[in-house]
N, CA, C and O atoms as a Tinker XYZ file with bonds, in Angstrom:
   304  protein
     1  N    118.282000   93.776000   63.140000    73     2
     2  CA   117.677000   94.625000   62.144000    64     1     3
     3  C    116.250000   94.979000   62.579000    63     2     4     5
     4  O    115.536000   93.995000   62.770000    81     3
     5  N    115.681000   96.187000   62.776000    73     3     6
     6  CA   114.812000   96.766000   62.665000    64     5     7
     7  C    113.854000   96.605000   62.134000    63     6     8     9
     8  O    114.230000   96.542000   60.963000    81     7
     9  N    112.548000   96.452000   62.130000    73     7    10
    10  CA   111.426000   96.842000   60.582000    64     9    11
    11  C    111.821000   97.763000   60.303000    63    10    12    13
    12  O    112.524000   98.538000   60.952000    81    11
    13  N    111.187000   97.875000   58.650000    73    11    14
    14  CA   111.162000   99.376000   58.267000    64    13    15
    15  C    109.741000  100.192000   58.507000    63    14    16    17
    16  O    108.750000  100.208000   57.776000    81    15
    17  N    109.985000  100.929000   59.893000    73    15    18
    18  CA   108.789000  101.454000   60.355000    64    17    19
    19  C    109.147000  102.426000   60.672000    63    18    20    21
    20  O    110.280000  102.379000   61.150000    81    19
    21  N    108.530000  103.749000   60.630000    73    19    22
    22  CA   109.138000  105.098000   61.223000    64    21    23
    23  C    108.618000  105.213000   62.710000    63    22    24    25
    24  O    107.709000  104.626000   63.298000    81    23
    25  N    109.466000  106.122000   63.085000    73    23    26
    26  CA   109.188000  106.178000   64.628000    64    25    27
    27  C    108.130000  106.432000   65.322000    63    26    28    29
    28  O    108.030000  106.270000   66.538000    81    27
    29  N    107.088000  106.942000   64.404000    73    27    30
    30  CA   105.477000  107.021000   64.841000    64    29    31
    31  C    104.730000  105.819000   64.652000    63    30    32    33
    32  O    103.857000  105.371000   65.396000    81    31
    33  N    105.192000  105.305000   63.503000    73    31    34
    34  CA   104.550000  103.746000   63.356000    64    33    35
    35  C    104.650000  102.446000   64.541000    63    34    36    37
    36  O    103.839000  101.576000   64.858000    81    35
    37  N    105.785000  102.705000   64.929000    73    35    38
    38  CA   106.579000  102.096000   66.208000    64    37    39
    39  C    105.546000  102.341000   67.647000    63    38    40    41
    40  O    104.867000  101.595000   68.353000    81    39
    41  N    105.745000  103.287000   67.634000    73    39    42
    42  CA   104.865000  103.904000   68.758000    64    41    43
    43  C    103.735000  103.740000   68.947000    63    42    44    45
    44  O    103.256000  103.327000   70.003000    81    43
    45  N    103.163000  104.022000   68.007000    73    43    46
    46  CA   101.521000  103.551000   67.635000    64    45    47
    47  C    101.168000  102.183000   67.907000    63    46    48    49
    48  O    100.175000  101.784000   68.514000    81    47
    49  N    102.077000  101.521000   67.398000    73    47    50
    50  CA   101.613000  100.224000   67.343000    64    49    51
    51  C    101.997000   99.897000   68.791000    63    50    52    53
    52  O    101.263000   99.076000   69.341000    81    51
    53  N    103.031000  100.400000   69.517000    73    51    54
    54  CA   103.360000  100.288000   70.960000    64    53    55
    55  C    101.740000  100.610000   71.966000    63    54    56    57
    56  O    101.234000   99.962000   72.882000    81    55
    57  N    101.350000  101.766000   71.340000    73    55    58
    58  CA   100.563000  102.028000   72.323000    64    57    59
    59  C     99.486000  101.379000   71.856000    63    58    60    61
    60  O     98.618000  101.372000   72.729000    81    59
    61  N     99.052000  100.683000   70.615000    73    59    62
    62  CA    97.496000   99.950000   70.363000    64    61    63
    63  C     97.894000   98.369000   71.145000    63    62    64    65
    64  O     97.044000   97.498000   70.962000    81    63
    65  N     98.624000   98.136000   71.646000    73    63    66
    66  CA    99.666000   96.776000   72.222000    64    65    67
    67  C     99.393000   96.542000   73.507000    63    66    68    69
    68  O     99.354000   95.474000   74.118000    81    67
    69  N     99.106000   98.233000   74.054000    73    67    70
    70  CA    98.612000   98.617000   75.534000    64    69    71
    71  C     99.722000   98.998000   76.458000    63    70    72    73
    72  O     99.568000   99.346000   77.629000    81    71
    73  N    101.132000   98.874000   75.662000    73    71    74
    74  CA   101.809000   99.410000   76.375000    64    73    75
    75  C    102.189000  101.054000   77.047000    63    74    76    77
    76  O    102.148000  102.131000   76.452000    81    75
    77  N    102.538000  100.786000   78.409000    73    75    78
    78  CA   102.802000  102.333000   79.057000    64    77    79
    79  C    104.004000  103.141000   78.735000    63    78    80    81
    80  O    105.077000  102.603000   78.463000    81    79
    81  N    103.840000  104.398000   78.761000    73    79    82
    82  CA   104.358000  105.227000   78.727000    64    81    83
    83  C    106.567000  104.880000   78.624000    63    82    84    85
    84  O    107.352000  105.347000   77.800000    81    83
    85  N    106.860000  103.919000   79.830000    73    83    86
    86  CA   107.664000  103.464000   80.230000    64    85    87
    87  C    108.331000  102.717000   79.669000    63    86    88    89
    88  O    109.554000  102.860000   79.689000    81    87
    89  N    107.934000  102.032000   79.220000    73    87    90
    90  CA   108.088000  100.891000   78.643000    64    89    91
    91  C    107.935000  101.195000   76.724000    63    90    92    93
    92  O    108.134000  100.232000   75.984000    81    91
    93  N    107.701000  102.106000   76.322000    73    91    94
    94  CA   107.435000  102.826000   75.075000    64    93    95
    95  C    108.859000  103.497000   75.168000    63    94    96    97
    96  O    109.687000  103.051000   74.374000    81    95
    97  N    109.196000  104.326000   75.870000    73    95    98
    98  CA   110.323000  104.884000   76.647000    64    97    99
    99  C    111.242000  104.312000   76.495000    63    98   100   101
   100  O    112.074000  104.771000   75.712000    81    99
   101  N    111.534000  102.891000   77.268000    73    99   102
   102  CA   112.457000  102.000000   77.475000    64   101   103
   103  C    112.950000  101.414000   75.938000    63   102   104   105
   104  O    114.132000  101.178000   75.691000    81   103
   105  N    111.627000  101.184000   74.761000    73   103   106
   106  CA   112.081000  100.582000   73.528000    64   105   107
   107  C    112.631000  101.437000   72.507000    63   106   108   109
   108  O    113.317000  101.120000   71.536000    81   107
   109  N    112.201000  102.634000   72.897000    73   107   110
   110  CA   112.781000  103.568000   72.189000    64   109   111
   111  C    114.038000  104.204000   72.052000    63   110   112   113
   112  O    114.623000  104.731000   71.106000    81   111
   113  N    114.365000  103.968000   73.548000    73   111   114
   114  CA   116.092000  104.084000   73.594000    64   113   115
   115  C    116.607000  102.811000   72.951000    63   114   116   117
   116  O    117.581000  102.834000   72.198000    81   115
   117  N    116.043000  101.859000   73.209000    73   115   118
   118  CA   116.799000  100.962000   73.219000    64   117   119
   119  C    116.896000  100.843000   71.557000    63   118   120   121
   120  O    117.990000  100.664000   71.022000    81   119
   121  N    115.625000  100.961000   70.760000    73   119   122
   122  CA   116.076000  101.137000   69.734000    64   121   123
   123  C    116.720000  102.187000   68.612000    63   122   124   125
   124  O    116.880000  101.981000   67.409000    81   123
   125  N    116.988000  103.192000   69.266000    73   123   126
   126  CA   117.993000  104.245000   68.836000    64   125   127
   127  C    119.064000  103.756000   69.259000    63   126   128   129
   128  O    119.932000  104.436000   68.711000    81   127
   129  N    119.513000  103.064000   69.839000    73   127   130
   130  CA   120.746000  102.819000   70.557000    64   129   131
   131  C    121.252000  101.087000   69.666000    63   130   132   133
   132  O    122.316000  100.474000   69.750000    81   131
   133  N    119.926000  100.732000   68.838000    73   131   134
   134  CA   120.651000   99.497000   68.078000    64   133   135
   135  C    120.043000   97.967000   68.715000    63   134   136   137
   136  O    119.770000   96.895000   68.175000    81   135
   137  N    119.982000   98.522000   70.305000    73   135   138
   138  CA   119.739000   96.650000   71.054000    64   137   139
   139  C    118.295000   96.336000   70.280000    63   138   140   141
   140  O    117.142000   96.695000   70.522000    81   139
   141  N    118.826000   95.584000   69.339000    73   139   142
   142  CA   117.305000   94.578000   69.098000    64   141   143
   143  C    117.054000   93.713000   70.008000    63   142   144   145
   144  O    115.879000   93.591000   70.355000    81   143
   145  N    118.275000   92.732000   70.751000    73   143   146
   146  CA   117.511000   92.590000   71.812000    64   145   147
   147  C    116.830000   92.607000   72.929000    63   146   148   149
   148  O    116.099000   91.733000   73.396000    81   147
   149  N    117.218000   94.084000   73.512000    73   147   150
   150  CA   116.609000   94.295000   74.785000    64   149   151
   151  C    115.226000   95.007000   74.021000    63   150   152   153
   152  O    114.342000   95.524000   74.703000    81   151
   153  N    115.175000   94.966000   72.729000    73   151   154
   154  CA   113.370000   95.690000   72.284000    64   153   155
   155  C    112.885000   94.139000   72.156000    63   154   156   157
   156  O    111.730000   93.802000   72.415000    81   155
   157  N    113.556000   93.536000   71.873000    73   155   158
   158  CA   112.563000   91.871000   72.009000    64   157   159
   159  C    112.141000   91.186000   73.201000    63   158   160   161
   160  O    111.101000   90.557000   73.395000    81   159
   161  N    113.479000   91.493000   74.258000    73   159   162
   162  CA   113.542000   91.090000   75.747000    64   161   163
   163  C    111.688000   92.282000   76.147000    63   162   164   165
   164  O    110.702000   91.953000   76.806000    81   163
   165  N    111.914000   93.302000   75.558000    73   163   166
   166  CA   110.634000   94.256000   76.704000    64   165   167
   167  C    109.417000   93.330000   76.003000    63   166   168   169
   168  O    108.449000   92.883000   76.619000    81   167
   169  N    109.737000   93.116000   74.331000    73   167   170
   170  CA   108.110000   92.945000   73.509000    64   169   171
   171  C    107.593000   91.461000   74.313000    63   170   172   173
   172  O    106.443000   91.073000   74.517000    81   171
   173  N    108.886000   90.823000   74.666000    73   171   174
   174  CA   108.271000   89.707000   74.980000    64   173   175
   175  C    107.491000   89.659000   76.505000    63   174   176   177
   176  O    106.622000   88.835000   76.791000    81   175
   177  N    107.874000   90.464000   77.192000    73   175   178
   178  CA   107.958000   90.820000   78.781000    64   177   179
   179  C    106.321000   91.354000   78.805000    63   178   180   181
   180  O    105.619000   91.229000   79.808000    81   179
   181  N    105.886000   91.911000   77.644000    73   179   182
   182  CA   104.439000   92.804000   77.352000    64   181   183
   183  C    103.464000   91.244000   76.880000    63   182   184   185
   184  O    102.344000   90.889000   77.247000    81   183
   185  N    104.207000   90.747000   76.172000    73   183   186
   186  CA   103.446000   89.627000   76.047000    64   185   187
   187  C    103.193000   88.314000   76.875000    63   186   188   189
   188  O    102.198000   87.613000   76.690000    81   187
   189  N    104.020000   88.075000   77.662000    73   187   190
   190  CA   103.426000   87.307000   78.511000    64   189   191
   191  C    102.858000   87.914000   79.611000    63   190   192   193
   192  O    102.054000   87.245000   80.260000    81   191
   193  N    103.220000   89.558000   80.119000    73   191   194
   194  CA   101.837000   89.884000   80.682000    64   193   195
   195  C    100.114000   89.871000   80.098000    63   194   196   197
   196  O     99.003000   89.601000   80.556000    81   195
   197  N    100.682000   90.315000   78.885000    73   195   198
   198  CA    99.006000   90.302000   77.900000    64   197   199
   199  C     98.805000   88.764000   78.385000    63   198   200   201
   200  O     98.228000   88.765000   79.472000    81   199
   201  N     99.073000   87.565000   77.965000    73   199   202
   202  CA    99.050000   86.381000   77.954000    64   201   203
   203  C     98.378000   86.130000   79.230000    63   202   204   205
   204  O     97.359000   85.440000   79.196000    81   203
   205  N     99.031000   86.845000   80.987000    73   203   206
   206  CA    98.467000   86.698000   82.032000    64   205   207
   207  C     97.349000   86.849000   82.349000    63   206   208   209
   208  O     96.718000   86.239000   83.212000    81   207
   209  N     96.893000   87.998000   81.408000    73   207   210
   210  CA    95.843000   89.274000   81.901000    64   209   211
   211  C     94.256000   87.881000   81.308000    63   210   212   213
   212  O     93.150000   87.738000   81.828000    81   211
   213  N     95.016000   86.975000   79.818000    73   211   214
   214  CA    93.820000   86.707000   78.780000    64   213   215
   215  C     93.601000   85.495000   80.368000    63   214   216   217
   216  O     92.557000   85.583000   81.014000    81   215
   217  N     94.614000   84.552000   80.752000    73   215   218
   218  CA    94.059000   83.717000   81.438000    64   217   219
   219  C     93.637000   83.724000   82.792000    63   218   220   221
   220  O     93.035000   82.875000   83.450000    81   219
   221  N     94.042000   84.777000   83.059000    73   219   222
   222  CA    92.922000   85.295000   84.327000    64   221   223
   223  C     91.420000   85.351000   83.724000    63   222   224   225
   224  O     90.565000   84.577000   84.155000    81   223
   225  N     91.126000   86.318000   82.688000    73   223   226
   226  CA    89.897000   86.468000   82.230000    64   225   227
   227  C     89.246000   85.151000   81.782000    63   226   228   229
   228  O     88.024000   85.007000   81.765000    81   227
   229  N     89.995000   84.330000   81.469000    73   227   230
   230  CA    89.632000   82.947000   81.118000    64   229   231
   231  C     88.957000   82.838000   82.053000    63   230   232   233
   232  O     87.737000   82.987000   81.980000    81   231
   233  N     89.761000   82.470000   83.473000    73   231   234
   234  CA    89.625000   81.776000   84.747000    64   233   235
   235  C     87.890000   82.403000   84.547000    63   234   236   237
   236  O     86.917000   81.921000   83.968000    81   235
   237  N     88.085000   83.655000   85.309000    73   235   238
   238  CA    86.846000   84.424000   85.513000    64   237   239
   239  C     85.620000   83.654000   84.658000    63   238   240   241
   240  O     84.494000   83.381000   85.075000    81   239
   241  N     86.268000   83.355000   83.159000    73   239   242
   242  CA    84.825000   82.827000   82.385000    64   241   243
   243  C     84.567000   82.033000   82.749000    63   242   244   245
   244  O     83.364000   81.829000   82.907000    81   243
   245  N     85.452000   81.129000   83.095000    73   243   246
   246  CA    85.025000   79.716000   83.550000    64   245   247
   247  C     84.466000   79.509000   84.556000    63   246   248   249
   248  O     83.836000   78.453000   84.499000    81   247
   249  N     84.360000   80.176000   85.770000    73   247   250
   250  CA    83.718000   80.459000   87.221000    64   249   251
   251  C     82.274000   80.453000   87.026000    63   250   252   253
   252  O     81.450000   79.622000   87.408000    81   251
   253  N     82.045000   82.012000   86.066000    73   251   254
   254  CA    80.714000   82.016000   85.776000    64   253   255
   255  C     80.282000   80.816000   85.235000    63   254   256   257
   256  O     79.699000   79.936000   85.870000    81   255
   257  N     80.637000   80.777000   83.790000    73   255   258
   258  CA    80.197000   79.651000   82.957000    64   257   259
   259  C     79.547000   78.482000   84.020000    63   258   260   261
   260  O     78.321000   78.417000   84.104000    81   259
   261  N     80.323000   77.642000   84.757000    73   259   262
   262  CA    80.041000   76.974000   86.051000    64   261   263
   263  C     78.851000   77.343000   86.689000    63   262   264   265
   264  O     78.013000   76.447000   86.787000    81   263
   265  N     78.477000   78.815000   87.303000    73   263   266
   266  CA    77.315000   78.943000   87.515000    64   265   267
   267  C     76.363000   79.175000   87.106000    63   266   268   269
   268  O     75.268000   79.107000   87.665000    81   267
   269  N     76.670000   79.562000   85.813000    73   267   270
   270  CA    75.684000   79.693000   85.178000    64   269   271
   271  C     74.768000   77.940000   84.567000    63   270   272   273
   272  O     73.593000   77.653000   84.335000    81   271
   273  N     75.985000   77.218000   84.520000    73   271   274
   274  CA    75.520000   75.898000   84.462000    64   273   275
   275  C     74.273000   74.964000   85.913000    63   274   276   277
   276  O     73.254000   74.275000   85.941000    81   275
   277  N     75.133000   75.491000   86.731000    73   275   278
   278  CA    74.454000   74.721000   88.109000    64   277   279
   279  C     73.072000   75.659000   87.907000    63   278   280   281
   280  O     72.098000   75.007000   88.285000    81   279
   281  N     72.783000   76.690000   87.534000    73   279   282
   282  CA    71.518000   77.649000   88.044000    64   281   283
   283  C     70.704000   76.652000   86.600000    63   282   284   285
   284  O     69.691000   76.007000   86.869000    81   283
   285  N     71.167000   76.635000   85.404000    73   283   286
   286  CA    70.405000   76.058000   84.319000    64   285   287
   287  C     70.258000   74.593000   84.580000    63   286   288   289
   288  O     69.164000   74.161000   84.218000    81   287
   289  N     71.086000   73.690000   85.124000    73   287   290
   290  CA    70.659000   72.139000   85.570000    64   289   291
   291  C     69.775000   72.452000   87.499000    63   290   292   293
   292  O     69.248000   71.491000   88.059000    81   291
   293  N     69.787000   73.335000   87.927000    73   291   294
   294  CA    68.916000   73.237000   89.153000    64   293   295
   295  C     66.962000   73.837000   88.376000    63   294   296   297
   296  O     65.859000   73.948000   88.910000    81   295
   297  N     67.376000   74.017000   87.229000    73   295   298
   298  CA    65.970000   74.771000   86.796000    64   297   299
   299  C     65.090000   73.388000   86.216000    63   298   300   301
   300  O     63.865000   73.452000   86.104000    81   299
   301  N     65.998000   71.915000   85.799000    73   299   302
   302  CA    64.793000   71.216000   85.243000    64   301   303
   303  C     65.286000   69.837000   86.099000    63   302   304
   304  O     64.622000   68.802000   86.038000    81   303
């Protein structure tokens, strides 16, 4: 079963999600066509990339953070 969302609502929220063109594409057949699960198989596929993207950026914070530590304990 579907939300009850119209097909612009769908979309919208597809593209504030960050998803491409393709993949907007891909859920849209799929949900005219009924597969709830291959629209869960893509939502989830978007989310553990999002998920990749946050702990890379993590990583990155933590690098700095680190130097930014050694530059503030080499100052006293």
């Amino acid at each position: 079963m579907f939300p009850p969302m119209t097909e612009n609502e769908i979309r919208q929220n597809l593209i504030d999600a960050g998803c491409d063109d393709r993949l907007i594409q891909s859920y849209m057949t799929a949900m005219k066509a009924n597969d709830c699960h291959k629209c869960l198989r893509l939502l989830e596929r978007r989310r553990c990339a999002l998920l990749d993207e946050i702990h890379a950026a993590e990583k990155r914070l933590s690098c700095l953070d680190y130097l930014r530590y050694q530059l503030r304990k080499s100052q006293h």
